[in-house]
N, C-alpha and C positions, 0 to 999 in steps of 0.2 A: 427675412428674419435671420439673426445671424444665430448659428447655434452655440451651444451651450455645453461647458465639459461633459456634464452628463450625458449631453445628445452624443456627441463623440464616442463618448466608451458603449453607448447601446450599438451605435452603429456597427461596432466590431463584432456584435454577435449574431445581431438580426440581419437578417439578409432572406432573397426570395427564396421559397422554397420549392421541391420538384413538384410539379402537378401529383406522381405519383402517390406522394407518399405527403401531404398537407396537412393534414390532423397531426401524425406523429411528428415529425420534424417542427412542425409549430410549439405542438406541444417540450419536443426539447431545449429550443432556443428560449424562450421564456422559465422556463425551470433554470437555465443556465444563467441565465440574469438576475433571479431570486439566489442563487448557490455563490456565484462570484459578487456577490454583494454589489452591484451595480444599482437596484433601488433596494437602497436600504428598507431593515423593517419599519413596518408603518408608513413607507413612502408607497407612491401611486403608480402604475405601470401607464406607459402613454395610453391616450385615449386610444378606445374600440377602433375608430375611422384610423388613427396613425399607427397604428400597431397591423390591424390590415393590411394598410397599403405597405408597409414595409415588409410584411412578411408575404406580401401576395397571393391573399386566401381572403376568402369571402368572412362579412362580417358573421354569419351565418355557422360557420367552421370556425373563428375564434370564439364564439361564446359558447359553444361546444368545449374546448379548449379549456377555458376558463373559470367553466362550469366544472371539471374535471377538477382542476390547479384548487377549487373552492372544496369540494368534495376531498381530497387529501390533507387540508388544510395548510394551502402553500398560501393563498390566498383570499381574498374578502371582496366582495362586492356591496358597494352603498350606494342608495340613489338617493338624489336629493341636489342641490346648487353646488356642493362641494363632495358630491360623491364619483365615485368609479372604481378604482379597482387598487385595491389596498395589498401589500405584502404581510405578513403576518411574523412573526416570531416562531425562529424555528428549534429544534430538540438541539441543546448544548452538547459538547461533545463532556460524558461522564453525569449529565442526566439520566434519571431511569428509564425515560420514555425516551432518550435518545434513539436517531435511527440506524442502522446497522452498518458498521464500519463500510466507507466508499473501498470501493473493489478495485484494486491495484491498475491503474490504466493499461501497463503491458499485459497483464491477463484478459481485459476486456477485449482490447485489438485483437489479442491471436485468437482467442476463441470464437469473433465474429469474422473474422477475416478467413479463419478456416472453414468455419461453415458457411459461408458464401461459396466459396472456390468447390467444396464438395456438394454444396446441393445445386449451384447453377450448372456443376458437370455433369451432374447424374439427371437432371432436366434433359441437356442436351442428347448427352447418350440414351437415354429411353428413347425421343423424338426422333431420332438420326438410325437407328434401328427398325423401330414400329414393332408396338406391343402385340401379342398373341389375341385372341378372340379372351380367355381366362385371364391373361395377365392384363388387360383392360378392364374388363368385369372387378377386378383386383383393387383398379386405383378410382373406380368409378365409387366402389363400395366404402372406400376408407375415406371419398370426399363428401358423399353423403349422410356418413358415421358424422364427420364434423360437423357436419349443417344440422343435424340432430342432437346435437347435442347441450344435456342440463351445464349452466353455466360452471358449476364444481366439476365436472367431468371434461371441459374442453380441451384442457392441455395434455391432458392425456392422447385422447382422439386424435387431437392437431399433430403431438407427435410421430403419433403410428400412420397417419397419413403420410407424410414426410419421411419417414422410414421404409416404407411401404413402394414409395416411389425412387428412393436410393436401391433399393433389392431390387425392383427391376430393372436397373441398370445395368445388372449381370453381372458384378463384379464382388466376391467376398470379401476381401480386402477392402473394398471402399465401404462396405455396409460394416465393417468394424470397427474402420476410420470414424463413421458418421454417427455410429451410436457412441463411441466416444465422447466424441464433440456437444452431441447433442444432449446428452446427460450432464455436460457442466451450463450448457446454454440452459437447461431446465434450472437447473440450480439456479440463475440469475434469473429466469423468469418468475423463480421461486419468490422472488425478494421486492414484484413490483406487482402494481395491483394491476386485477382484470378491469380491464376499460371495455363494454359496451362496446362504444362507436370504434375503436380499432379495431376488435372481434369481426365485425361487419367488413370490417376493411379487407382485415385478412381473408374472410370466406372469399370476397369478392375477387382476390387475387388467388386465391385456394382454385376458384374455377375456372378462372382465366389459365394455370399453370396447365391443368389437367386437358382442357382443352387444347391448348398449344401443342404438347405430348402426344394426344390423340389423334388431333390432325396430321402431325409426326413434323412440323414444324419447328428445327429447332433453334433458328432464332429466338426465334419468340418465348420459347420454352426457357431459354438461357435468359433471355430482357426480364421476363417479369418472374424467374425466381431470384433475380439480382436485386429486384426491386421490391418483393418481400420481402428479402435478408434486410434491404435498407432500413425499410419500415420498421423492422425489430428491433435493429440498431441504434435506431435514434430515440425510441422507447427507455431501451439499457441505457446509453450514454444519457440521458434526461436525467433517468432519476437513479441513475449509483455511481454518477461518475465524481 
């Protein structure tokens, strides 16, 4: 079947995603195709099977996806002979319900780009060290703070988690650096909504981190908070780029 200008310009966005990090990253390439006007409003996003297989994630994981894009009102689902998956009309720039000015792209890079560099360091350096009998007790307490906690309180906890594990890298200088950083990355997380199924995500690499750390592993320690930060990244760039 020969493709079609439109098949062309999706292609430039859509592409496979990391195993890691599939919910989010799906989630951003499709928001990026609703924002750069690629299906116009009211047009239909490819079918469930073709949008899968391009993005290489289970049908299972995009309607999760999709379900979200529905829930913020980026999108519409119909069923029926001519239904699927609808783009929607979205807030004019100088409408009231407009959404909140896109965040300067070199702002979003350094801010993610420096909190990658400083929390996959201070992964390593905890691991490559080996925490005290107390200063594990420490990061074991502020991972289970998170897994406890009411959805209004999580980003709080997520924080000091994260924070928690920068201080025990031993370094004041870098726990200054990182409270910096991490107070403008709150700001930006200030401005997108709590997703469930990420939340999960995160825990799930919340514990994978802590245990890397613990075993004093710091490969591992550095791979998967590289691939947290990822995870957050493609969340921000999704929806305020």
């Amino acid at each position: 079947m020969r493709s079609t200008p439109e098949d062309d310009r999706l292609a430039t966005v859509l592409r496979t995603v990391r195993a890691g990090n599939g919910f989010e990253e799906a989630l951003e390439q499709i928001l990026q195709i609703v924002r750069l006007g690629l299906v116009p409003e009211g047009g239909r996003l490819p079918a469930e099977r073709e949008l899968a297989e391009r993005l290489g994630i289970s049908r299972v994981t995009l309607r999760e996806v999709l379900k979200v894009l529905a829930e913020q009102g980026v999108v519409v689902s119909r069923r029926g002979r001519y239904g699927g998956t609808f783009v929607l009309p979205q807030p004019r720039t100088g409408d009231p319900a407009a959404a909140p000015a896109p965040v300067p792209t070199s702002d979003l890079v350094d801010t993610l780009r420096f909190r990658e560099v400083l929390e996959a360091g201070a992964a390593e350096l905890c691991a490559s060290r080996g925490l005290s009998a107390q200063e594990a007790a420490r990061l074991r307490g502020a991972l289970e703070a998170t897994g406890e906690a009411a959805l209004t309180d999580y980003r709080r906890l997520d924080t000091l988690l994260h924070l928690t594990l920068v201080e025990l890298a031993g370094s004041p200088s870098l726990t200054a650096q990182y409270a910096a950083v991490r107070a403008k990355l709150n700001e930006l997380l200030g401005r997108i909504p709590l997703l469930v199924r990420n939340l999960e995500h995160s825990q799930r690499q919340h514990a994978a981190l802590v245990a890397a750390v613990l075993e004093e592993d710091s490969d591992a320690a550095r791979a998967v908070a590289r691939e947290h930060c990822a995870g957050t990244a493609s969340l921000l760039w999704g929806f305020l780029a």
